[in-house]
C-alpha positions as CSV (number, residue, x, y, z in Angstrom):
1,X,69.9,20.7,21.2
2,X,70.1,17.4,22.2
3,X,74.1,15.9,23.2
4,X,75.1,12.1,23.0
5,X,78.4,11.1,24.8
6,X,79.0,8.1,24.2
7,X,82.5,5.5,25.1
8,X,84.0,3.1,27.1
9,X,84.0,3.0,30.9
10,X,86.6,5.8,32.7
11,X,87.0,7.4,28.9
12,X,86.2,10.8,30.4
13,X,82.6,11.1,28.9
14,X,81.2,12.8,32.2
15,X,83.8,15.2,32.6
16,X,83.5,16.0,28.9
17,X,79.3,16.5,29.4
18,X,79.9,19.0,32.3
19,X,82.8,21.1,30.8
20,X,80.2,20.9,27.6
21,X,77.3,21.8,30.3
22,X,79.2,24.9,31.5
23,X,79.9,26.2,28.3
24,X,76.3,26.4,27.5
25,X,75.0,27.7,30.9
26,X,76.2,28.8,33.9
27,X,73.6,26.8,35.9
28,X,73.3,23.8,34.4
29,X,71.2,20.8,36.0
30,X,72.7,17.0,36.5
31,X,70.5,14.5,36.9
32,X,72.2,11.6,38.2
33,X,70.1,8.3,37.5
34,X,72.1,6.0,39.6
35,X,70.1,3.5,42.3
36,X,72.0,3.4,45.6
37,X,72.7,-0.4,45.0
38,X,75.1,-0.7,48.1
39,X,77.5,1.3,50.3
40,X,80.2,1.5,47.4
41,X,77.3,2.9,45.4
42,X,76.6,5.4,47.7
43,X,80.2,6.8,48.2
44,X,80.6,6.9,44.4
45,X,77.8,8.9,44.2
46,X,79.3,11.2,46.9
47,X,82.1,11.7,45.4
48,X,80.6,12.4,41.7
49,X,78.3,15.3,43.4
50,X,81.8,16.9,45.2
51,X,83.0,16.9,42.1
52,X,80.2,20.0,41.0
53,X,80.1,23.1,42.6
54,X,76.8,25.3,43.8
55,X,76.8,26.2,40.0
56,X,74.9,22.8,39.8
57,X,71.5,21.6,40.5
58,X,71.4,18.4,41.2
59,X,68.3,16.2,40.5
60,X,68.2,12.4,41.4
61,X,66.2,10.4,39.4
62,X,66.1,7.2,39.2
63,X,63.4,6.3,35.9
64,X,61.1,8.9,35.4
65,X,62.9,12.1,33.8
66,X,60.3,13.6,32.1
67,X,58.8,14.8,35.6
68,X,61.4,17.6,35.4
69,X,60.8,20.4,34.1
70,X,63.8,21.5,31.5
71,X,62.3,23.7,29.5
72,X,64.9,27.1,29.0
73,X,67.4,25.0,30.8
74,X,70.6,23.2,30.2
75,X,70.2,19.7,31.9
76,X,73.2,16.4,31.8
77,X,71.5,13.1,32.1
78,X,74.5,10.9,33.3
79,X,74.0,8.1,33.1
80,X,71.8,6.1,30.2
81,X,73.2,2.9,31.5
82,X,72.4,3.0,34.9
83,X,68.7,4.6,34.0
84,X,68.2,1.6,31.9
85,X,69.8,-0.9,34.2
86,X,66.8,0.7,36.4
87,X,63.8,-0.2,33.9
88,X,65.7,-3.5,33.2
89,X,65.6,-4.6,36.7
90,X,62.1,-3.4,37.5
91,X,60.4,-5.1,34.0
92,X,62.2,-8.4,35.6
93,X,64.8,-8.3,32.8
94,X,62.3,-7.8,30.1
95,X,64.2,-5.8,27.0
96,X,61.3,-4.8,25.0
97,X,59.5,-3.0,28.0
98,X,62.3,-1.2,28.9
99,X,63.3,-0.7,25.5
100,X,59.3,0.8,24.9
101,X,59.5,2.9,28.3
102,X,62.7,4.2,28.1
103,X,62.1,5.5,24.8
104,X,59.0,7.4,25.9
105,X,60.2,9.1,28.1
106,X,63.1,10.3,26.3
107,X,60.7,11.2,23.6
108,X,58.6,13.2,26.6
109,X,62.5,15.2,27.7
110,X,63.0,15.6,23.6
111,X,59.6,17.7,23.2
112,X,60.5,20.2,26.1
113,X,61.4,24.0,24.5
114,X,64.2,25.6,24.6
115,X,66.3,23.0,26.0
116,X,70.1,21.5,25.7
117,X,70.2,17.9,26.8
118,X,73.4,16.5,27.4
119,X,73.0,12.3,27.6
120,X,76.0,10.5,28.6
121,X,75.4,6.7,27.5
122,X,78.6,3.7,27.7
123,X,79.4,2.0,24.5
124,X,79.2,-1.5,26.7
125,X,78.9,-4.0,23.6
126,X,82.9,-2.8,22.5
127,X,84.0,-4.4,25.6
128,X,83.9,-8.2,26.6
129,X,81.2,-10.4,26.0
130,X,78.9,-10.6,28.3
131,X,79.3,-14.4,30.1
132,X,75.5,-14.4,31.2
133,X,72.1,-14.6,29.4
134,X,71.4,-11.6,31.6
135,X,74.4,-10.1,31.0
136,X,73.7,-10.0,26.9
137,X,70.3,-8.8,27.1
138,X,71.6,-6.3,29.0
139,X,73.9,-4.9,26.2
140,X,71.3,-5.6,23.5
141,X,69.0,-2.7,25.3
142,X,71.6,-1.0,26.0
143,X,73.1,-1.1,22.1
144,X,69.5,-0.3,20.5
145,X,68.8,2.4,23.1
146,X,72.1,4.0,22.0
147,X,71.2,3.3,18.3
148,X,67.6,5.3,19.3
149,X,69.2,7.8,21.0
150,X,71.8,8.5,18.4
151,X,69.3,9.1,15.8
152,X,67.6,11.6,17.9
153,X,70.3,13.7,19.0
154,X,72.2,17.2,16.8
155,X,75.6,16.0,18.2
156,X,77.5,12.5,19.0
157,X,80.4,12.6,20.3
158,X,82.6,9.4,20.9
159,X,84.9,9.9,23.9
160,X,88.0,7.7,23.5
161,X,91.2,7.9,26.1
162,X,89.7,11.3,27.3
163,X,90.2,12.3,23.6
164,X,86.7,13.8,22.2
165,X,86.0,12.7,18.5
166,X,83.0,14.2,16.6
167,X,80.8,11.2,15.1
168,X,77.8,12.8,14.5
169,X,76.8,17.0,14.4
């Protein structure tokens, strides 16, 4: 089963995926696909991998997610945003590439048996409008990876004010 968790930033989508994750296993895996950007980076990270318990495996990852082996497993993939922001900034800002290599390997995670993905991904084009050239690109991959993603997965869920609402499943 494949799980999209989709909303606006602080909307509770990651605390939604890993009540969702521990409903389906009792040793789920998170990959976290942040890039330690800075020192404020870093702490949040610390602080999001307090927030599990040694129920958790935690796998960092910052592009290539189809080297892990989920097969039989329940795995969160938090977040879609920063993975991209990751394949954005290492094509030089180039929307189709990431677009094309983002896909594949989500397409390469998708095949895997016997496996519950759980994708949280932030619904970035509801909020303002980007003020950079960058900045809009950015939501344009990000809007047609959601669109892709979406399509592929049993269930979408929107999460709004920490309120789940069933869009899709």
């Amino acid at each position: 089963m494949i799980y999209l968790i989709t909303g606006g930033e602080r909307s509770g989508k990651s605390s939604y995926a890993q009540n969702l994750a521990l409903r389906l296993s009792d040793t789920p895996i998170y990959v976290a696909t942040a890039r330690k950007w800075d020192d404020d980076f870093q702490n949040r990270i610390n602080r999001h991998q307090q927030e599990r318990n040694e129920q958790w495996t935690n796998i960092e990852k910052e592009k290539y997610l189809s080297e892990i082996d989920f097969s039989g497993k329940t795995a969160l993939i938090d977040c879609v945003t920063l993975w991209l922001t990751n394949f954005f900034v290492d094509t030089k800002n180039d929307v189709a590439l990431s677009l094309e290599e983002a896909k594949a390997e989500f397409e390469k995670i998708a095949r895997q048996q016997n496996t519950n993905l759980i994708i949280v991904t932030n619904e970035i084009g509801m909020g303002v409008h980007a003020d950079t050239h960058i900045g809009r690109k950015f939501t344009e991959l990000q809007g047609w990876m959601n669109q892709f993603l979406a399509s592929n997965a049993h269930e979408v869920v929107l999460m709004v004010s920490g309120i789940p609402v069933k869009i899709k499943g």
